[in-house]
N, C-alpha and C positions, 0 to 999 in steps of 0.2 A: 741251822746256822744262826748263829746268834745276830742280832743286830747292834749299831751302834747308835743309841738315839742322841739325835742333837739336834738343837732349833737355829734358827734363823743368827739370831744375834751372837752363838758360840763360832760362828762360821766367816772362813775369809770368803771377799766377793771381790772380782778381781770385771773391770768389764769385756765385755765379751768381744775376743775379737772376731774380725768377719769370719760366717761362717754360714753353710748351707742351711736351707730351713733344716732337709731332709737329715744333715749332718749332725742339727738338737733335735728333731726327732729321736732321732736312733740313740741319743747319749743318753735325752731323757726315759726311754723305754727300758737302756739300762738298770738306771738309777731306778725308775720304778718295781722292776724286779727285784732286785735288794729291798728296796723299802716297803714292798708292800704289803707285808705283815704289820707295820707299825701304825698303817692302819683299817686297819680290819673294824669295821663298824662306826669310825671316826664322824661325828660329823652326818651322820643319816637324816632323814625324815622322821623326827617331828625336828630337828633340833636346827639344822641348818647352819651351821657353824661352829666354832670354839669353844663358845658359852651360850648356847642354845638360845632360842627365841619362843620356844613354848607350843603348845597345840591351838592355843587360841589365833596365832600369828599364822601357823604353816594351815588350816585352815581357811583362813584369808588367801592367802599365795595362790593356790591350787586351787580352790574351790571342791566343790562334789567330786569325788571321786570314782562313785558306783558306775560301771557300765561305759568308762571314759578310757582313751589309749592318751600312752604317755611312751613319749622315748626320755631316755635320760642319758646323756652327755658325761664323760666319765663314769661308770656305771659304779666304779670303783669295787667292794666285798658282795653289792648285792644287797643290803638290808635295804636300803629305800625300795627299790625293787617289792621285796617281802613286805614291807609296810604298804604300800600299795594293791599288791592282791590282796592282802589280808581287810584292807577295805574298800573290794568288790571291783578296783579295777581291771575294764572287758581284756586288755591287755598291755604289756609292757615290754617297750625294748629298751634292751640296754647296752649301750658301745663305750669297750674301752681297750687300749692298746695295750694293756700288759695283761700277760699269760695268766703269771701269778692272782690276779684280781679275779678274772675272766672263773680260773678254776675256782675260787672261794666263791664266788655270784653262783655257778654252775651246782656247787654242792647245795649253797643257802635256799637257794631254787628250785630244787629239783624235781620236785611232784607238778609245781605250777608250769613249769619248761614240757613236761611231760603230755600235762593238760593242754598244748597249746597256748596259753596264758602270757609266758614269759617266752622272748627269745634273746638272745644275746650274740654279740659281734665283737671280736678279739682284732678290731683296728684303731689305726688313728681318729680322734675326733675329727679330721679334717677331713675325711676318705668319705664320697658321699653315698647315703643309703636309699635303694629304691623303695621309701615307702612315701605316702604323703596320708591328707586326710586325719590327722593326729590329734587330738585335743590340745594337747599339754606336752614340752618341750620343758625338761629342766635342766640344771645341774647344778649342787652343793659343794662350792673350792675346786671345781674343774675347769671352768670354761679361761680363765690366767693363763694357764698352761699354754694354749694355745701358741703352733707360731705362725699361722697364717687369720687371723683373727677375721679377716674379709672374707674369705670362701667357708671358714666356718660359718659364720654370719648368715651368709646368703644360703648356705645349703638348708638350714635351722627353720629360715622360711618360710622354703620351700616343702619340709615334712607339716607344716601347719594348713589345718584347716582355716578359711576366711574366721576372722574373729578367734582364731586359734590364742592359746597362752603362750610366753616362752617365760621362763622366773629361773633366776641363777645368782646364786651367791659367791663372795670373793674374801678377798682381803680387802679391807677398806684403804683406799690407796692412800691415806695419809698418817695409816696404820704403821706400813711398811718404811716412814722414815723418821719413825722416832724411836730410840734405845734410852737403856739405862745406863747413865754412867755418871762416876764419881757419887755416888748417892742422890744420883735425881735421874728426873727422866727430861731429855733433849732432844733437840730435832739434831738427827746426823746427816740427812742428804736434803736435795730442794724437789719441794714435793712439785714444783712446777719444770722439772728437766728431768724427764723419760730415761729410763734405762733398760740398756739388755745386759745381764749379769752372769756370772758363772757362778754357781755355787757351792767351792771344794766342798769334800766330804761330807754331801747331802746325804744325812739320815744312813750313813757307812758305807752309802758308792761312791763313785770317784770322783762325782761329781752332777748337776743339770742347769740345763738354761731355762732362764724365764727372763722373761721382760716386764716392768713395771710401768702401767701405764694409767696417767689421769683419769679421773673420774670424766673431765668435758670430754679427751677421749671417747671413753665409753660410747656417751651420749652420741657422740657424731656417729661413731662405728656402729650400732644400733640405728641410729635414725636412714644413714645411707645403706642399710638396709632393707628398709623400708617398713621397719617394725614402730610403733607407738608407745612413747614408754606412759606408763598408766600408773605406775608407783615408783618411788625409790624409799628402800628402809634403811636407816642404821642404826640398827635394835640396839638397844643396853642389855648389858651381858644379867641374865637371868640363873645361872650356876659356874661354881668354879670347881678346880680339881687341885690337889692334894700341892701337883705339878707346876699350876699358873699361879699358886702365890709366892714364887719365886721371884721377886721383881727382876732379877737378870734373864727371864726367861723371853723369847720373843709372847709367845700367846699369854702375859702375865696380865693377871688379874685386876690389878691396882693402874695398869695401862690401859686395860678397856675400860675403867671406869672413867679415863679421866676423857681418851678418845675412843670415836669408835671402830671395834674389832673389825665389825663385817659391813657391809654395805650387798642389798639386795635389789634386783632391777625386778617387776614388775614390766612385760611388756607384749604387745596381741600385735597379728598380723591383721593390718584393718579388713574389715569385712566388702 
Protein backbone atom coordinates (compact mmCIF):
# COMPACT_ATOMS: atom_id res chain seq x y z
CA UNK A 1 0.00 0.00 0.00
CA UNK A 2 1.16 3.09 -1.00
CA UNK A 3 1.67 5.87 1.44
CA UNK A 4 0.78 9.42 1.51
CA UNK A 5 3.78 11.38 2.83
CA UNK A 6 3.11 14.82 4.37
CA UNK A 7 4.87 16.95 7.12
CA UNK A 8 3.81 18.79 9.93
CA UNK A 9 3.23 22.25 8.37
CA UNK A 10 0.84 20.61 5.18
CA UNK A 11 -1.37 19.45 7.92
CA UNK A 12 -4.68 20.88 9.88
CA UNK A 13 -4.32 20.73 13.79
CA UNK A 14 -7.39 21.11 15.37
CA UNK A 15 -6.93 20.79 19.58
CA UNK A 16 -7.70 17.92 21.08
CA UNK A 17 -10.67 17.41 22.67
CA UNK A 18 -10.90 15.38 26.04
CA UNK A 19 -10.02 12.24 25.43
CA UNK A 20 -8.64 8.87 27.25
CA UNK A 21 -4.91 8.46 27.43
CA UNK A 22 -5.81 4.77 26.44
CA UNK A 23 -8.21 6.29 23.51
CA UNK A 24 -4.62 8.30 21.80
CA UNK A 25 -2.88 5.31 22.42
CA UNK A 26 -4.95 3.17 20.25
CA UNK A 27 -5.43 6.17 17.42
CA UNK A 28 -1.76 6.55 17.72
CA UNK A 29 -0.87 2.81 17.17
CA UNK A 30 -3.25 3.21 14.31
CA UNK A 31 -1.54 5.90 12.64
CA UNK A 32 1.79 4.26 13.27
CA UNK A 33 0.77 1.09 11.34
CA UNK A 34 0.13 3.18 8.11
CA UNK A 35 3.08 5.24 8.64
CA UNK A 36 5.61 3.02 9.56
CA UNK A 37 7.29 2.42 6.42
CA UNK A 38 7.99 5.98 6.08
CA UNK A 39 10.12 5.39 8.36
CA UNK A 40 12.20 2.65 8.19
CA UNK A 41 15.90 3.66 9.21
CA UNK A 42 14.77 7.46 9.92
CA UNK A 43 16.64 9.05 12.31
CA UNK A 44 19.07 5.96 13.76
CA UNK A 45 22.25 5.75 15.58
CA UNK A 46 24.84 7.70 14.66
CA UNK A 47 22.50 10.38 13.45
CA UNK A 48 20.05 11.19 16.13
CA UNK A 49 17.73 13.24 14.32
CA UNK A 50 16.54 15.09 11.03
CA UNK A 51 19.91 16.39 10.19
CA UNK A 52 22.21 14.32 11.92
CA UNK A 53 24.80 15.20 14.61
CA UNK A 54 27.77 12.97 13.50
CA UNK A 55 29.86 10.00 15.23
CA UNK A 56 31.79 12.23 17.07
CA UNK A 57 28.59 13.67 19.16
CA UNK A 58 26.55 10.15 19.41
CA UNK A 59 29.93 8.79 20.87
CA UNK A 60 29.66 11.43 23.57
CA UNK A 61 25.93 10.56 24.27
CA UNK A 62 26.47 6.93 24.84
CA UNK A 63 29.66 6.36 25.70
CA UNK A 64 31.63 2.76 25.19
CA UNK A 65 29.55 0.51 23.87
CA UNK A 66 31.39 -2.93 24.03
CA UNK A 67 30.00 -5.39 26.79
CA UNK A 68 27.15 -2.67 27.84
CA UNK A 69 22.92 -3.28 27.76
CA UNK A 70 20.87 -0.86 26.50
CA UNK A 71 16.97 -0.70 26.17
CA UNK A 72 15.72 1.64 23.73
CA UNK A 73 12.45 3.33 23.90
CA UNK A 74 10.51 3.33 20.57
CA UNK A 75 12.75 0.73 18.99
CA UNK A 76 11.18 1.87 15.80
CA UNK A 77 12.84 -0.33 12.13
CA UNK A 78 15.58 -1.70 14.40
CA UNK A 79 18.92 -0.22 12.92
CA UNK A 80 19.91 1.44 16.14
CA UNK A 81 19.51 -1.83 17.57
CA UNK A 82 21.89 -3.20 14.67
CA UNK A 83 24.41 -0.41 15.17
CA UNK A 84 24.66 -1.28 18.58
CA UNK A 85 25.59 -5.03 18.34
CA UNK A 86 27.51 -4.39 15.61
CA UNK A 87 29.59 -2.40 18.22
CA UNK A 88 29.84 -5.34 20.71
CA UNK A 89 26.88 -4.38 22.67
CA UNK A 90 26.52 -7.62 25.66
CA UNK A 91 22.76 -6.72 24.75
CA UNK A 92 19.82 -4.92 23.53
CA UNK A 93 16.12 -4.39 24.23
CA UNK A 94 13.95 -2.86 22.20
CA UNK A 95 10.11 -1.81 22.85
CA UNK A 96 7.77 -0.46 20.61
CA UNK A 97 3.99 -0.64 20.18
CA UNK A 98 3.57 -1.07 16.43
CA UNK A 99 3.44 -4.47 14.75
CA UNK A 100 4.65 -3.12 11.71
CA UNK A 101 8.04 -1.57 13.23
CA UNK A 102 8.40 -4.71 15.63
CA UNK A 103 8.29 -7.07 12.34
CA UNK A 104 11.07 -4.62 10.31
CA UNK A 105 13.52 -4.70 14.00
CA UNK A 106 12.68 -8.57 14.01
CA UNK A 107 13.88 -9.11 10.37
CA UNK A 108 16.89 -6.30 10.69
CA UNK A 109 17.80 -8.48 13.85
CA UNK A 110 17.61 -11.72 13.41
CA UNK A 111 20.76 -13.60 13.90
CA UNK A 112 21.66 -11.18 17.03
CA UNK A 113 17.59 -12.13 18.43
CA UNK A 114 18.78 -15.61 17.81
CA UNK A 115 22.17 -15.12 19.66
CA UNK A 116 20.44 -13.98 22.58
CA UNK A 117 21.70 -10.49 21.97
CA UNK A 118 18.79 -8.67 21.00
CA UNK A 119 15.27 -9.00 22.35
CA UNK A 120 12.22 -7.08 21.52
CA UNK A 121 8.74 -6.20 22.89
CA UNK A 122 5.59 -5.14 20.64
CA UNK A 123 4.04 -2.76 23.61
CA UNK A 124 3.33 0.63 24.66
CA UNK A 125 6.35 2.65 25.93
CA UNK A 126 4.37 3.25 28.94
CA UNK A 127 3.62 -0.75 29.61
CA UNK A 128 6.43 -1.56 32.22
CA UNK A 129 9.29 -4.03 31.66
CA UNK A 130 10.75 -6.60 34.12
CA UNK A 131 14.34 -5.95 33.59
CA UNK A 132 16.55 -3.59 35.66
CA UNK A 133 20.50 -3.33 36.00
CA UNK A 134 20.72 -1.56 32.32
CA UNK A 135 23.57 0.55 31.34
CA UNK A 136 21.98 2.78 28.82
CA UNK A 137 18.36 3.90 28.30
CA UNK A 138 17.65 5.74 24.92
CA UNK A 139 15.45 6.91 22.53
CA UNK A 140 15.83 8.92 19.07
CA UNK A 141 12.05 11.20 18.25
CA UNK A 142 10.24 8.72 20.62
CA UNK A 143 10.04 9.44 23.94
CA UNK A 144 7.18 13.07 22.67
CA UNK A 145 5.02 10.45 21.72
CA UNK A 146 4.25 9.64 24.98
CA UNK A 147 0.98 10.22 26.81
CA UNK A 148 1.55 9.44 30.08
CA UNK A 149 5.05 11.11 30.40
CA UNK A 150 5.27 10.54 34.46
CA UNK A 151 4.99 6.64 34.64
CA UNK A 152 7.13 6.51 31.53
CA UNK A 153 9.68 8.53 33.39
CA UNK A 154 9.62 6.66 36.40
CA UNK A 155 9.60 3.16 34.88
CA UNK A 156 13.08 4.39 32.64
CA UNK A 157 14.62 4.72 36.22
CA UNK A 158 13.88 2.19 37.45
CA UNK A 159 15.44 -0.25 34.38
CA UNK A 160 18.79 1.88 35.24
CA UNK A 161 21.59 0.90 36.94
CA UNK A 162 22.89 3.54 39.98
CA UNK A 163 25.01 5.86 37.68
CA UNK A 164 23.03 4.28 34.83
CA UNK A 165 22.65 6.67 31.28
CA UNK A 166 19.12 7.64 29.89
CA UNK A 167 19.97 10.17 26.42
CA UNK A 168 16.79 10.90 24.26
CA UNK A 169 16.14 13.08 21.34
CA UNK A 170 13.11 15.25 20.32
CA UNK A 171 11.86 18.06 18.37
CA UNK A 172 13.26 20.99 19.76
CA UNK A 173 10.24 22.58 21.34
CA UNK A 174 10.49 25.88 19.83
CA UNK A 175 11.15 24.15 16.57
CA UNK A 176 7.53 23.14 16.50
CA UNK A 177 6.09 26.79 16.54
CA UNK A 178 7.53 28.30 13.81
CA UNK A 179 6.45 27.83 9.79
CA UNK A 180 6.93 29.29 6.68
CA UNK A 181 4.73 31.71 5.49
CA UNK A 182 4.18 34.61 2.87
CA UNK A 183 7.99 34.09 2.06
CA UNK A 184 9.62 34.14 5.57
CA UNK A 185 9.61 32.16 8.25
CA UNK A 186 7.34 33.08 11.76
CA UNK A 187 6.37 32.26 14.85
CA UNK A 188 2.77 30.73 14.45
CA UNK A 189 1.90 29.50 18.06
CA UNK A 190 3.25 30.56 21.80
CA UNK A 191 6.08 28.53 22.54
CA UNK A 192 5.11 29.24 26.28
CA UNK A 193 1.16 27.74 26.12
CA UNK A 194 1.39 23.72 25.87
CA UNK A 195 -0.74 21.98 23.61
CA UNK A 196 -2.45 18.69 22.96
CA UNK A 197 -3.15 18.47 19.14
CA UNK A 198 -4.84 16.20 16.62
CA UNK A 199 -3.08 15.66 13.69
CA UNK A 200 -5.55 15.10 10.40
CA UNK A 201 -3.97 13.05 7.89
CA UNK A 202 -0.75 12.17 9.69
CA UNK A 203 1.73 10.57 7.14
CA UNK A 204 -1.96 9.06 5.35
CA UNK A 205 -3.95 7.80 8.73
CA UNK A 206 -6.65 9.31 9.89
CA UNK A 207 -5.09 10.90 12.05
CA UNK A 208 -2.65 11.00 15.93
CA UNK A 209 -2.31 12.92 19.17
CA UNK A 210 0.74 14.38 20.67
CA UNK A 211 1.18 16.87 22.93
CA UNK A 212 3.70 19.62 22.79
CA UNK A 213 5.42 20.46 25.55
CA UNK A 214 8.24 23.15 26.98
CA UNK A 215 11.69 22.49 27.26
CA UNK A 216 11.32 23.82 31.57
CA UNK A 217 8.75 21.07 31.15
CA UNK A 218 11.06 18.58 30.24
CA UNK A 219 13.41 19.51 32.96
CA UNK A 220 10.81 19.27 35.92
CA UNK A 221 9.50 15.96 34.47
CA UNK A 222 13.05 14.39 34.40
CA UNK A 223 14.13 15.98 37.53
CA UNK A 224 10.82 14.55 39.58
CA UNK A 225 12.01 11.80 38.54
CA UNK A 226 14.76 11.66 40.02
CA UNK A 227 17.05 11.54 37.12
CA UNK A 228 20.33 14.37 36.78
CA UNK A 229 20.34 15.90 33.78
CA UNK A 230 24.22 16.04 32.86
CA UNK A 231 23.87 17.52 29.28
CA UNK A 232 21.45 19.25 27.09
CA UNK A 233 22.36 19.55 23.07
CA UNK A 234 20.91 21.50 20.29
CA UNK A 235 23.11 20.36 17.64
CA UNK A 236 23.31 22.36 14.08
CA UNK A 237 22.19 20.49 11.48
CA UNK A 238 25.41 18.67 9.91
CA UNK A 239 23.48 17.22 6.43
CA UNK A 240 20.44 17.94 4.48
CA UNK A 241 18.14 16.00 1.93
CA UNK A 242 17.03 16.58 -1.44
CA UNK A 243 13.40 17.03 0.68
CA UNK A 244 14.33 19.70 3.53
CA UNK A 245 15.28 22.30 1.21
CA UNK A 246 11.92 22.99 0.59
CA UNK A 247 11.45 25.84 2.81
CA UNK A 248 7.53 25.00 3.28
CA UNK A 249 8.55 21.91 4.41
CA UNK A 250 8.24 21.28 8.43
CA UNK A 251 12.02 19.50 8.85
CA UNK A 252 13.35 22.43 6.26
CA UNK A 253 16.73 23.15 6.07
CA UNK A 254 17.09 26.77 5.90
CA UNK A 255 14.74 26.58 9.36
CA UNK A 256 17.18 24.42 11.33
CA UNK A 257 19.76 26.73 10.43
CA UNK A 258 18.23 29.59 11.61
CA UNK A 259 16.64 27.45 14.94
CA UNK A 260 17.37 24.50 16.42
CA UNK A 261 15.76 21.20 14.96
CA UNK A 262 16.49 18.76 17.70
CA UNK A 263 17.24 19.21 21.31
CA UNK A 264 18.98 16.17 23.24
CA UNK A 265 18.80 15.53 27.07
CA UNK A 266 21.72 13.83 28.51
CA UNK A 267 20.88 12.38 31.89
CA UNK A 268 22.11 9.33 34.90
CA UNK A 269 20.19 8.00 37.51
CA UNK A 270 22.58 9.18 40.50
CA UNK A 271 24.64 6.56 41.93
Amino acid sequence: MKKTKKDFSSLSLRKNKKISRQGALQTNKQAWEIAASNFYGVNAMPEWGPFGIGEDINEALIGSVKNKTFVEIACGSGHSIGYLVKHGAKRVHGVDMTHAQIESATQLNRNAIQKGKVKLYEIPMEQKLNIRSIDTVFSIYGIGWTVSPKKLLKNIFGYLSPGGRFVWSWDHTFFTDVEYQKGKFAIKYSYHKEREVFINGWRGSKGAYITYRKTATWFKLLTEAGFRVIGYLEPEPRKATRQSKDRKRYYSIYKAKMIPSTMIFVCEKPS
